[in-house]
VOPAGU-2260 file (C-alpha; in pm, 1 decimal, decimal comma):
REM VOPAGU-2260
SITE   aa  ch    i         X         Y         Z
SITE  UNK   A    0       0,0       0,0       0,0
SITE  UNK   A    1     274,8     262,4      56,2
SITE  UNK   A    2     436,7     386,9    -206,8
SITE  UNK   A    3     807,8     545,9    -235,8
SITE  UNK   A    4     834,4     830,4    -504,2
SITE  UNK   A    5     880,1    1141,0    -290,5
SITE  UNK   A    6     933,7     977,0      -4,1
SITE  UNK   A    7    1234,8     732,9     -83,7
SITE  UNK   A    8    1486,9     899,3      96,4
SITE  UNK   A    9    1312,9    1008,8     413,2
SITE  UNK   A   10    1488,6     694,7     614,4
SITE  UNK   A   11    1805,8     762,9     501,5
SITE  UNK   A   12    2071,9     893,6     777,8
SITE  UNK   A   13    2160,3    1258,8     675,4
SITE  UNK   A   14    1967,5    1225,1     350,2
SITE  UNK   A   15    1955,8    1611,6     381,6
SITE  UNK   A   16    2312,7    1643,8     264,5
SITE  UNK   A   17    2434,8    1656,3    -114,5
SITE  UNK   A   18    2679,5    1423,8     -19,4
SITE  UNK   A   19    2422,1    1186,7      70,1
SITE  UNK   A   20    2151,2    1263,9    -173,3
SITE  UNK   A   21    2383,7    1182,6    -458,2
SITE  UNK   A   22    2426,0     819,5    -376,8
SITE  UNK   A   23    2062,0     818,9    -390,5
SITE  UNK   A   24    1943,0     982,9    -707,4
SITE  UNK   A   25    1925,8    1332,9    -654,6
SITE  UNK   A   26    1985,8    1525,6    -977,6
SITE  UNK   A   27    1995,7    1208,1   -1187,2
SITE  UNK   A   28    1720,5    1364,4   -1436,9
SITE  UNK   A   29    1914,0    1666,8   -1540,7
SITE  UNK   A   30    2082,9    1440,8   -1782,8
SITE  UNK   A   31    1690,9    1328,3   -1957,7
SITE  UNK   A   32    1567,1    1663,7   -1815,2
SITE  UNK   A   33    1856,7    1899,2   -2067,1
SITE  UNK   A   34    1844,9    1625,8   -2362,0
SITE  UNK   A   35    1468,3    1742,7   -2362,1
SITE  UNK   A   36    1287,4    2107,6   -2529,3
SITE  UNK   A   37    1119,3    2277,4   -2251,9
SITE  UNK   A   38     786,2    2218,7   -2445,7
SITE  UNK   A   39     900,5    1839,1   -2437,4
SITE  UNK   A   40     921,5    1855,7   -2042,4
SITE  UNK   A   41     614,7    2027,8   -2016,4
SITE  UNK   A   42     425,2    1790,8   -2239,3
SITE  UNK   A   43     581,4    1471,6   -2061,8
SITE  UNK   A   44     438,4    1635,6   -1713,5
SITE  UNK   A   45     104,1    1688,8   -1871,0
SITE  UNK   A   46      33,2    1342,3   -1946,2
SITE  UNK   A   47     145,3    1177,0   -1629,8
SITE  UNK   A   48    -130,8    1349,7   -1505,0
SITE  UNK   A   49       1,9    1586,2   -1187,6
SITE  UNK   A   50    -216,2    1707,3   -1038,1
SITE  UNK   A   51    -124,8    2038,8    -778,3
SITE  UNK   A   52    -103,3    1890,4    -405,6
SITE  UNK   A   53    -149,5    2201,5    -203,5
SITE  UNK   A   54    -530,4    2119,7    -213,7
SITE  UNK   A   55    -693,3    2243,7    -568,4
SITE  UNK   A   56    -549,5    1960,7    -716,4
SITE  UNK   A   57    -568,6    2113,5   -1089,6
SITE  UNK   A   58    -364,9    1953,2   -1357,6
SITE  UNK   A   59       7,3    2121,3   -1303,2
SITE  UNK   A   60      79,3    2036,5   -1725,2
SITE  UNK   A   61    -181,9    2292,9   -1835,3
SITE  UNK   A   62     -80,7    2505,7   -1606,8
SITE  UNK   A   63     238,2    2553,2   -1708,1
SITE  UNK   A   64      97,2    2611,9   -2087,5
SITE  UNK   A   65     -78,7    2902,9   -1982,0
SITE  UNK   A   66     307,2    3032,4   -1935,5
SITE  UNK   A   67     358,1    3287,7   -2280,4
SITE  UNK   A   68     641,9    3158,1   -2495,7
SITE  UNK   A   69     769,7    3565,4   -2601,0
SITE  UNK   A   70     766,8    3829,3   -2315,2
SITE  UNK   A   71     903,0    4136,9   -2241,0
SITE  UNK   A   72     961,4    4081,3   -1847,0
SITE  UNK   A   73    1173,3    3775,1   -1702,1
SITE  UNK   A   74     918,1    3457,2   -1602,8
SITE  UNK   A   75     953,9    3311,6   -1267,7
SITE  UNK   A   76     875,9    2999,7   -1057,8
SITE  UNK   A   77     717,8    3074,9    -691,1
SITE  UNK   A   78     708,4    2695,9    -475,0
SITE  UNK   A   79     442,7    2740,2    -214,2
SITE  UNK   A   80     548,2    2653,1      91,8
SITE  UNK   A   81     349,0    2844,6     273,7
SITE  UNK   A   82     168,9    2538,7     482,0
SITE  UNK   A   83      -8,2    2701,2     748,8
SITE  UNK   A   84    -365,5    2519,2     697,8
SITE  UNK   A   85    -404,3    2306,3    1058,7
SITE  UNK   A   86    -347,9    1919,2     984,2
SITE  UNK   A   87    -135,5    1992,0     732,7
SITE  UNK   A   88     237,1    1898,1     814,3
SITE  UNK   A   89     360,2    1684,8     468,1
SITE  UNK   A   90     537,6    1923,0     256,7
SITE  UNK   A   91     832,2    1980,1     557,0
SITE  UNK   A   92     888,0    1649,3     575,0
SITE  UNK   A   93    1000,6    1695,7     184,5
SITE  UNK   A   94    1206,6    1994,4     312,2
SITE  UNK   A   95    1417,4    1829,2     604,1
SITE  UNK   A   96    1466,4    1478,4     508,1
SITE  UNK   A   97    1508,5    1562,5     128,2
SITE  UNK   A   98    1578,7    1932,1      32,7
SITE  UNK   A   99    1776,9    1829,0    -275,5
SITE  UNK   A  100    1496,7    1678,4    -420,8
SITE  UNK   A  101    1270,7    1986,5    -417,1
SITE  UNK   A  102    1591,3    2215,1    -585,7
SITE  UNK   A  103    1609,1    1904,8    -829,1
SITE  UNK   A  104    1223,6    1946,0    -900,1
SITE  UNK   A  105    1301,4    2319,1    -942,1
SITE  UNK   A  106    1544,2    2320,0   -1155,8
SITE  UNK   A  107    1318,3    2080,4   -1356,8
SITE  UNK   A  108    1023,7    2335,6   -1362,0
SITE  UNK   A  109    1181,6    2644,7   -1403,0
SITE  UNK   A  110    1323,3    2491,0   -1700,3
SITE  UNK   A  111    1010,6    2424,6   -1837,4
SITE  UNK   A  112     821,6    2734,8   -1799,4
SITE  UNK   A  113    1127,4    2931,7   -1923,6
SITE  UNK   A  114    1224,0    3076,4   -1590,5
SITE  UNK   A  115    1611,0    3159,6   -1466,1
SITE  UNK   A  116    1459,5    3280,5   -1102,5
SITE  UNK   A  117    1274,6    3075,4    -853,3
SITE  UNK   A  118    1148,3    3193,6    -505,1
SITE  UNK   A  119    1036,9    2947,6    -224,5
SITE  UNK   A  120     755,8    3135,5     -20,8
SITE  UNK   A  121     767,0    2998,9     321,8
SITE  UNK   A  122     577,3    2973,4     648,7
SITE  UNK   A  123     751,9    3243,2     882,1
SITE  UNK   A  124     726,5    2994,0    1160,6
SITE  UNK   A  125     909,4    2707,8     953,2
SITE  UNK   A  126    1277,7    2888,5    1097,2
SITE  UNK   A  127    1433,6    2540,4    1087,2
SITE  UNK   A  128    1264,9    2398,3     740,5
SITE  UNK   A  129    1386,9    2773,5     607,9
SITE  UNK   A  130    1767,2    2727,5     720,5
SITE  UNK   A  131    1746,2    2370,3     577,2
SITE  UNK   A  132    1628,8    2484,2     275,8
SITE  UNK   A  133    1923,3    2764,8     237,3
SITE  UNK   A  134    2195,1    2516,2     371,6
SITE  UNK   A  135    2077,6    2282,0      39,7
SITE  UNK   A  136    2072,3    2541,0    -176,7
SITE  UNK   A  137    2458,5    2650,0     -44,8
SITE  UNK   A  138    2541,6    2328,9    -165,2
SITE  UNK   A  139    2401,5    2317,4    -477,6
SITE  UNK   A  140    2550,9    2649,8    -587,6
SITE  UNK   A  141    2911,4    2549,4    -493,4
SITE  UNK   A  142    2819,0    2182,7    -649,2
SITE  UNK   A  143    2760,3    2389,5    -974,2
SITE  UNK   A  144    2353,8    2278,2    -974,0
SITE  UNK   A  145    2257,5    2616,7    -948,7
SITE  UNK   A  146    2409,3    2929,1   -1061,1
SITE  UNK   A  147    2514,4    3044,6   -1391,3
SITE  UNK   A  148    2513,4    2657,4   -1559,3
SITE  UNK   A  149    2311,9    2441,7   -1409,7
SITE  UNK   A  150    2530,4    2067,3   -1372,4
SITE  UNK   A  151    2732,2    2225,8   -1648,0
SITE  UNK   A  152    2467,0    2275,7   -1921,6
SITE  UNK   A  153    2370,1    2632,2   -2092,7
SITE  UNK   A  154    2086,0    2678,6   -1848,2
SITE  UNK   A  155    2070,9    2905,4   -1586,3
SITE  UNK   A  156    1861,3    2947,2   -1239,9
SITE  UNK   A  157    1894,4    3125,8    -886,9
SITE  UNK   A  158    1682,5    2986,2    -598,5
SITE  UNK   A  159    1574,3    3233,7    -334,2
SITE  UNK   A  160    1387,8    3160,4     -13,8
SITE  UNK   A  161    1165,3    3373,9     122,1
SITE  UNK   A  162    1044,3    3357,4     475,6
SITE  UNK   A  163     644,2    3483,1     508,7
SITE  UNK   A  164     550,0    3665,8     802,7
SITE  UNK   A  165     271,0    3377,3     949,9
SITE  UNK   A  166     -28,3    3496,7     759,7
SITE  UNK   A  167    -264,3    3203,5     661,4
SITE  UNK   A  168    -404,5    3385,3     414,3
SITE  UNK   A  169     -58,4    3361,8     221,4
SITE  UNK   A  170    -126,6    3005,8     116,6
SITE  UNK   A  171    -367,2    3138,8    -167,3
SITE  UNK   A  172    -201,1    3182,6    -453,4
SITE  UNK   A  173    -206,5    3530,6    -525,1
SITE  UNK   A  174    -190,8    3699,8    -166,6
SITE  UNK   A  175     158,5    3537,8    -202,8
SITE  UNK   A  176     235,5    3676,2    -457,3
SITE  UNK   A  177     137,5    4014,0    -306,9
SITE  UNK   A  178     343,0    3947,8     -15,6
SITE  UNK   A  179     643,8    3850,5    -215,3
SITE  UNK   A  180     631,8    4181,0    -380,3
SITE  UNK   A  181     653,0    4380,3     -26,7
SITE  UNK   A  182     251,7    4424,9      -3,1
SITE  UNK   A  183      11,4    4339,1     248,3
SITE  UNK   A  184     -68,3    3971,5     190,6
SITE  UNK   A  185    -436,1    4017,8      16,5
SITE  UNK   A  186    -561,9    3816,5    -249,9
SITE  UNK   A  187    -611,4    3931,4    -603,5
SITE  UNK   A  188    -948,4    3996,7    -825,8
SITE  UNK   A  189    -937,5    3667,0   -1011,0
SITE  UNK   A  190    -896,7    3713,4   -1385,0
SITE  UNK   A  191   -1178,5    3666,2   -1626,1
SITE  UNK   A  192    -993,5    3372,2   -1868,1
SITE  UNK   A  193    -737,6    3179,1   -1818,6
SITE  UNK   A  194    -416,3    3282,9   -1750,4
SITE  UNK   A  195     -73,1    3281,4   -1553,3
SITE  UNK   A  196      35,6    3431,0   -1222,2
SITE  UNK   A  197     183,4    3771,3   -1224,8
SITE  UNK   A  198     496,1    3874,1   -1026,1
SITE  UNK   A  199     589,2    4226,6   -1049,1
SITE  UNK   A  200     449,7    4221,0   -1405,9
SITE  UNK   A  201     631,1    3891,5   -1530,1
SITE  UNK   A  202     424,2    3560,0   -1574,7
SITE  UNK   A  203     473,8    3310,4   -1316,9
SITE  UNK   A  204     416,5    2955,7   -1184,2
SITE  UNK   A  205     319,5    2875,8    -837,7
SITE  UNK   A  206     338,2    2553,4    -765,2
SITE  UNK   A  207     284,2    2343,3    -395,3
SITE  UNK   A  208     619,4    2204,8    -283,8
SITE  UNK   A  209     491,8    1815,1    -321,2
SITE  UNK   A  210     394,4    1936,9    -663,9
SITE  UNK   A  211     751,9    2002,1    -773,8
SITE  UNK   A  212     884,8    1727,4    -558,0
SITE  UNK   A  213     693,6    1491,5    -798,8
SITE  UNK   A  214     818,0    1627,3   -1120,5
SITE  UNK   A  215    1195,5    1442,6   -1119,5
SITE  UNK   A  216    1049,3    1081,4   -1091,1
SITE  UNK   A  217     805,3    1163,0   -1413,8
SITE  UNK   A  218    1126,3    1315,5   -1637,1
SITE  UNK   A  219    1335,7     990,5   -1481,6
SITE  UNK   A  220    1067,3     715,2   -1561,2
SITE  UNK   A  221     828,9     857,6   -1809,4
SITE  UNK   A  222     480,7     960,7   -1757,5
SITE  UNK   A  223     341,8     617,1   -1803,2
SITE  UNK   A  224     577,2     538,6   -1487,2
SITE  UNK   A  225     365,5     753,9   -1263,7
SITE  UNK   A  226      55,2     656,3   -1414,4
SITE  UNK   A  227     125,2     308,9   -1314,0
SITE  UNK   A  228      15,8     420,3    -929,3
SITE  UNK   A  229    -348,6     563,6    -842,2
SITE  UNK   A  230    -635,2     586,2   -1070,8
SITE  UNK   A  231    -752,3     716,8   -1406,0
SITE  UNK   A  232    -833,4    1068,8   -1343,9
SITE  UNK   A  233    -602,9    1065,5    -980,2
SITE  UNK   A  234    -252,8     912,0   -1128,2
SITE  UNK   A  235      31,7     893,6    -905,6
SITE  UNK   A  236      41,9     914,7    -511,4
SITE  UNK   A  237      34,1    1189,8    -254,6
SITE  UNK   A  238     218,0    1246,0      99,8
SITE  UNK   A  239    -128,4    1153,8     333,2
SITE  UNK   A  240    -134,1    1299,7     700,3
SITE  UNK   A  241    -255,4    1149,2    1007,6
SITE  UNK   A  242    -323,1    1334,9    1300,8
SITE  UNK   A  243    -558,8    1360,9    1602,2
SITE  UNK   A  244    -688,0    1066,6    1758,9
SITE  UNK   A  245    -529,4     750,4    1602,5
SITE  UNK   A  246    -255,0     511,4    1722,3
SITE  UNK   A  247       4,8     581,7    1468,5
SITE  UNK   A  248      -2,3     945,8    1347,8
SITE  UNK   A  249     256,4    1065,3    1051,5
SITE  UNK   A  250     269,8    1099,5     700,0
SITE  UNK   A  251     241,0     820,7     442,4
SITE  UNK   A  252     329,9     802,6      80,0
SITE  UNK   A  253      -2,5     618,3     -66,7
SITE  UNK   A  254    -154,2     584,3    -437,7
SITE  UNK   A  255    -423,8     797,0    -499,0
SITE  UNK   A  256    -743,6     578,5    -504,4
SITE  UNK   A  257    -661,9     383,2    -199,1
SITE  UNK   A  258    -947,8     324,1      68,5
SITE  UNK   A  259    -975,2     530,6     331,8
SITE  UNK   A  260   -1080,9     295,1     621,2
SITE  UNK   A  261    -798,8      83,3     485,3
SITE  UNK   A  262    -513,9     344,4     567,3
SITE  UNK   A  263    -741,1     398,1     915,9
SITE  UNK   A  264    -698,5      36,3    1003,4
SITE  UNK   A  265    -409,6     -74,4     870,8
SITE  UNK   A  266    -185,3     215,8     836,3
SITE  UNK   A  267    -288,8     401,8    1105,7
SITE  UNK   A  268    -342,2     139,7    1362,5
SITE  UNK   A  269    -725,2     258,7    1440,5
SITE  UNK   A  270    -820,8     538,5    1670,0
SITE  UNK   A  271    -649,1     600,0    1935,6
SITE  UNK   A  272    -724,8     404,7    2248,0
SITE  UNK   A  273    -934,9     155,3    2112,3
SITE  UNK   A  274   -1200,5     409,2    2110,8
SITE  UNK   A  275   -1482,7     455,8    1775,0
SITE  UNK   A  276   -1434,0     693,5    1531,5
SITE  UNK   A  277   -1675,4     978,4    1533,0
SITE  UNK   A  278   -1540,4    1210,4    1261,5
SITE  UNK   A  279   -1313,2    1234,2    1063,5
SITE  UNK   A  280   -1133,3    1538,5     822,3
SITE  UNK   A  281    -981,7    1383,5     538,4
SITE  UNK   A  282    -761,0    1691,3     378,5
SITE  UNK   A  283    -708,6    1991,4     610,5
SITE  UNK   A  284    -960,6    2170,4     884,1
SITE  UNK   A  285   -1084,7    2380,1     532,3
SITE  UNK   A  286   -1251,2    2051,0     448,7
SITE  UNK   A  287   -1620,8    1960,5     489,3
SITE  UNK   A  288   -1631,0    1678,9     825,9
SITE  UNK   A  289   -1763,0    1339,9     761,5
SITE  UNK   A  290   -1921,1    1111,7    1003,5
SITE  UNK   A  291   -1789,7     783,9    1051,4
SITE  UNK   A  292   -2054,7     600,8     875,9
SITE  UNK   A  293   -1967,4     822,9     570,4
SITE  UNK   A  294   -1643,9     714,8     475,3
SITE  UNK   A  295   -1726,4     336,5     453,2
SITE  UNK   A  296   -1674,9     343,5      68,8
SITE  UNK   A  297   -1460,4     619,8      36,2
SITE  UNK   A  298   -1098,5     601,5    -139,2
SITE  UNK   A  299    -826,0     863,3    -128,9
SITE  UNK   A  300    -837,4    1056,1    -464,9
SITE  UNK   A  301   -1020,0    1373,3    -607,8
SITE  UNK   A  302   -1338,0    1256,6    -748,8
SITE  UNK   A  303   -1413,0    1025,5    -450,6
SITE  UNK   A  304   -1414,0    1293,6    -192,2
SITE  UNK   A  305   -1607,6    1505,9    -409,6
SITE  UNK   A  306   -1885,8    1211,7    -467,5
SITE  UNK   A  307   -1888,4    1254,5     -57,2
SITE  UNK   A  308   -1992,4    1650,0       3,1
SITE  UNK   A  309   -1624,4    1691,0      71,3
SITE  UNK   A  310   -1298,1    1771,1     -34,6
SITE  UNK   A  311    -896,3    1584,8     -93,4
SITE  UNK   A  312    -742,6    1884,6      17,4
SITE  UNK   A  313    -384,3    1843,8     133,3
SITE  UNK   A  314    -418,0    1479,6     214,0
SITE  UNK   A  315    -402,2    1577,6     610,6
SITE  UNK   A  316    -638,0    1366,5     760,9
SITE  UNK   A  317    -803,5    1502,3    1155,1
SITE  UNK   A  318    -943,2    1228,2    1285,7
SITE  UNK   A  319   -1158,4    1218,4    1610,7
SITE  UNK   A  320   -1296,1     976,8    1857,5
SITE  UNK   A  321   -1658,4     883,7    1985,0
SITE  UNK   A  322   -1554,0    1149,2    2273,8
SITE  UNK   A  323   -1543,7    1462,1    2109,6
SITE  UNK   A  324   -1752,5    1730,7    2142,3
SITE  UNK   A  325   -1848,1    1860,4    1775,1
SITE  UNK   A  326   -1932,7    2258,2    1868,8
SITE  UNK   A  327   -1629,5    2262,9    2061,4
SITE  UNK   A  328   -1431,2    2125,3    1751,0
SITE  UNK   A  329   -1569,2    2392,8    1524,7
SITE  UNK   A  330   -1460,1    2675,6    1780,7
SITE  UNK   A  331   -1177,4    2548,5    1809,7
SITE  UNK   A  332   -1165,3    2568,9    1412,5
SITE  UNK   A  333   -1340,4    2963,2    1384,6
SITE  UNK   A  334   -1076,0    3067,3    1618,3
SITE  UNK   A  335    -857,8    3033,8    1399,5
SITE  UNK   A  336   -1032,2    3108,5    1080,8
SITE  UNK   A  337   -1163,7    3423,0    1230,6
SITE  UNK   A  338    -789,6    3511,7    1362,6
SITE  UNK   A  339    -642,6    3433,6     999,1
SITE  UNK   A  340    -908,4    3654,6     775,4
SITE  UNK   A  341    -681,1    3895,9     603,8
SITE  UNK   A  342   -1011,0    4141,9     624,1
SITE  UNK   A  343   -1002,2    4298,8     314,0
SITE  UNK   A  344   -1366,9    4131,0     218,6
SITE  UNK   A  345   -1647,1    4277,8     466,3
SITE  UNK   A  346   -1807,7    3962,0     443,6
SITE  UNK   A  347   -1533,2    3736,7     546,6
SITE  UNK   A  348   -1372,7    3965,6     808,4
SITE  UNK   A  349   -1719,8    4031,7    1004,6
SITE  UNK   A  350   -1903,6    3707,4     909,7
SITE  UNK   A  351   -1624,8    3482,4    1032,3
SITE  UNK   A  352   -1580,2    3683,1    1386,8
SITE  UNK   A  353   -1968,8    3695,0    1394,0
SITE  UNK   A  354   -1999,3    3289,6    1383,7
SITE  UNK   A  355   -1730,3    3276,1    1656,4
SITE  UNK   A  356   -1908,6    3484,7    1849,3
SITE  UNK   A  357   -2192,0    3303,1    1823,1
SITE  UNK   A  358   -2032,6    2933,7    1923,8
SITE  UNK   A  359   -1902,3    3117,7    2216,7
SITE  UNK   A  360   -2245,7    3211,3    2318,0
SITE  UNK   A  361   -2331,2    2839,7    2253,1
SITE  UNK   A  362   -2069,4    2693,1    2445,5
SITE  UNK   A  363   -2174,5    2944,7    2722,7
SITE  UNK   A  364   -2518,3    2792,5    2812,1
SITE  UNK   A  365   -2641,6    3131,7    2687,0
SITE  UNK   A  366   -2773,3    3027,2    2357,5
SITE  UNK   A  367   -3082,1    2944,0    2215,2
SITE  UNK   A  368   -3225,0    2843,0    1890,0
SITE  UNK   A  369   -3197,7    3151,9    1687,0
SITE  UNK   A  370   -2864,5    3149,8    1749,2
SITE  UNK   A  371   -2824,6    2836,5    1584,9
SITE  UNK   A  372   -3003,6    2941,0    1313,3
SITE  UNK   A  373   -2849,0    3287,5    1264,0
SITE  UNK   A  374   -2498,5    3087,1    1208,3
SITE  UNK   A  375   -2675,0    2988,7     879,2
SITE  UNK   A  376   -2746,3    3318,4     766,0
SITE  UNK   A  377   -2394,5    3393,8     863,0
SITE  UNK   A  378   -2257,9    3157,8     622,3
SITE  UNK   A  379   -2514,7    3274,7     345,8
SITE  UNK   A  380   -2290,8    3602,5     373,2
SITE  UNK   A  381   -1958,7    3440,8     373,2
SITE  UNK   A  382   -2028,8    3202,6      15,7
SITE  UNK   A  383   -1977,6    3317,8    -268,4
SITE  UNK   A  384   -1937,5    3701,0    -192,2
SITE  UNK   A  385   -1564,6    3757,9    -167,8
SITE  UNK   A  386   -1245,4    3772,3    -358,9
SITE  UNK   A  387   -1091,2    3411,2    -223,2
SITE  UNK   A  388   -1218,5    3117,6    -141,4
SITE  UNK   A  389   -1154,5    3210,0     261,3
SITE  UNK   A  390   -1479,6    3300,4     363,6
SITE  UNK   A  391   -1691,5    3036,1     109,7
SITE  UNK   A  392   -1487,8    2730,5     271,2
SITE  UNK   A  393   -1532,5    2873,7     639,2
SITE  UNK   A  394   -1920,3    2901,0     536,6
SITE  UNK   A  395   -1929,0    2524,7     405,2
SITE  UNK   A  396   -1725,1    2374,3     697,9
SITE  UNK   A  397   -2035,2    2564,4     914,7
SITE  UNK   A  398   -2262,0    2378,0     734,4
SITE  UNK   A  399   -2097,1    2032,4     754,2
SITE  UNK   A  400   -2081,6    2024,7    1105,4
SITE  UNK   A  401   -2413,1    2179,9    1220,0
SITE  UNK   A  402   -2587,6    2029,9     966,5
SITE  UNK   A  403   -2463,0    1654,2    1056,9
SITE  UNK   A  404   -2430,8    1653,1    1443,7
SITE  UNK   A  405   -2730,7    1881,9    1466,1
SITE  UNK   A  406   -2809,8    1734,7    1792,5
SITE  UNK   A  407   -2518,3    1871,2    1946,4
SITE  UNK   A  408   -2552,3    2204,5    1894,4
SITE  UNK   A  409   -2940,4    2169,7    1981,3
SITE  UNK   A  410   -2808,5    2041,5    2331,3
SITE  UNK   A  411   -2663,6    2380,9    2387,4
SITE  UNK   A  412   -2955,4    2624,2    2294,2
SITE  UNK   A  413   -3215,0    2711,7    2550,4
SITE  UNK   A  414   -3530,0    2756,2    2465,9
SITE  UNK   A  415   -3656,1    3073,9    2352,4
């Protein structure tokens, strides 16, 4: 069931080091990678069928088309490594057990897109992960893998890493971006057709770091290597989280399409304690909950979660026991998504303190009915009525969890 493409070297003693990583197939692709047209690379990526892995999950090949071929400013790679959503802890593990791998997987995509400058955007509170990151890349400019020629070939690329200053809100795409340029971190009017990324005017790539940890194995093996793991319109495999209550919490490399209650069971060794399973969030707190008899027939991949009223996300799986208390598990969520709106949408910024608020009364004894009810018409003003997808995912993950353990909440409202 597990799977090692990203994860190969993540039991290897100092696998961190160049020294090390070059005994174990770091920077073997540049060879196939520079014998290759950019267009070639980009086409080989499209049909293994990579999908992004920082929770869209949209196909990272026709992404990089939307790149222009002729223009006037430089064109850059940003890696998103931003990961500040709660439950989500995979793409550090790529960054302190195998660093050279996600330069490698740079130097791959940059090449590609047509880019000589990538930036790594991450979490201000990843200080070790960051120095890591810039001890690797040390390396790999006095190894001659980054710098003027790349490994020797007529390519060029500079790596720069970026720490963020904490903000949640950074994670989305384009309040990056906005960051990265010295603004406030605020997401951007989405643009009516497709199109790239923007950074200071040049067109731009931002890619999840699991993303462009994946790309090396598909220029190594081929597409139809990667397509030999997960399912049809899911290939490959993905870095999958464990945490709350279960007996073996970490991060597992599995093949898209694998069953959920499986990876529970076997993987994860069952909740914690011998206890039931109540609920369970199967890709990062921004995810709709599902009750335990829910997942029964559920696999791991895209279109299965979506079948279920829920979401992949980042693969970072919350689980929780017959014990806990549902309300108190979304306030324990709206604190945080009412701390982390950026507040630039009036919607977001008062609807998301305003349901908070409201839980608190709850959880008081001081509620009643209405209140309950008002939390709905809260979340009719967060969907749909905002720049980013913030305040319409806080409104949904309202929904999942008053909507299915109704009876909870009702067992804090007086009665009117």
């Amino acid at each position: 069931m597990i799977v090692k493409i990203v994860s190969k070297n993540f039991d290897i003693e100092n696998s961190h080091k160049l020294s090390v990583a070059l005994k174990h197939d770091r920077y073997s692709s540049l060879k196939k990678l520079f014998a290759m047209s950019p267009d070639e690379v980009t086409n080989e990526v499209t049909k293994s069928g990579l999908r992004g892995k920082g929770g869209g999950g949209a196909p990272t090949g026709e992404k990089w088309k939307l790149m222009p071929k002729n223009h006037d400013k430089p064109s850059y790679l940003v890696v998103n490594a931003d990961e500040s959503e709660p439950g989500t802890f995979k793409d550090r593990q790529i960054m302190e057990y195998d660093p050279h791998l996600l330069i490698e997987g740079i130097i791959n995509s940059s090449y590609a897109i047509g880019a000589n400058s990538a930036y790594i955007y991450i979490r201000g509170e990843y200080v070790f992960w960051a120095k890591r990151l810039n001890e690797a890349i040390e390396e790999a400019y006095e190894a001659g893998y980054l710098g003027e020629k790349v490994a020797g070939y007529d390519y060029k690329l500079d790596i720069v890493v970026h720490r963020g200053a904490g903000a949640y809100i950074c994670g989305e795409k384009s309040a990056l971006l906005e960051s990265l340029e010295g603004k406030r971190g605020h997401p951007r009017l989405k643009p009516q057709q497709k199109e790239p990324e923007w950074f200071f005017g040049g067109p731009t790539v931002v890619n999840n770091v699991e993303t462009i940890a994946s790309v090396p194995y598909i220029i190594n093996n081929g597409y139809e290597a990667y397509r030999a793991y997960g399912t049809e319109q899911s290939p490959g495999t993905m870095l999958f989280g464990m945490s709350g209550h279960i007996e073996n919490p970490g991060i597992y490399e599995l093949p898209f399409g694998t069953r959920m209650k499986d990876v529970l069971e076997k993987i994860g060794g069952g909740v914690k304690g011998g206890k039931k399973l109540k609920a369970l969030i199967p890709g990062g707190s921004s995810c709709h909950v599902l009750k335990a008899e829910e997942i029964e027939d559920i696999t791991l991949d895209y279109e299965s979660l979506r079948k279920h009223g829920s979401s992949l996300g980042t693969g970072g799986m919350i689980i929780m026991d017959e014990d806990t208390f549902m309300p108190e598990a979304m306030k324990n969520l709206f604190e945080f998504y009412h701390h982390e709106s950026c507040g630039q949408c009036t919607p977001c910024r008062e609807g998301c303190g305003w349901v908070d608020k409201i839980l608190a009364k709850l959880l008081s004894g001081n509620g009643t009915k209405k209140d309950y009810d008002t939390i709905f018409d809260a979340c009719e003003m967060l969907n749909g009525k905002t720049i980013c997808v913030f305040a319409p995912s806080v409104a949904f993950i309202a929904n999942s969890y008053i909507t299915k353990f109704k009876d909870e909440f009702y067992s804090l409202c007086k009665k009117d």
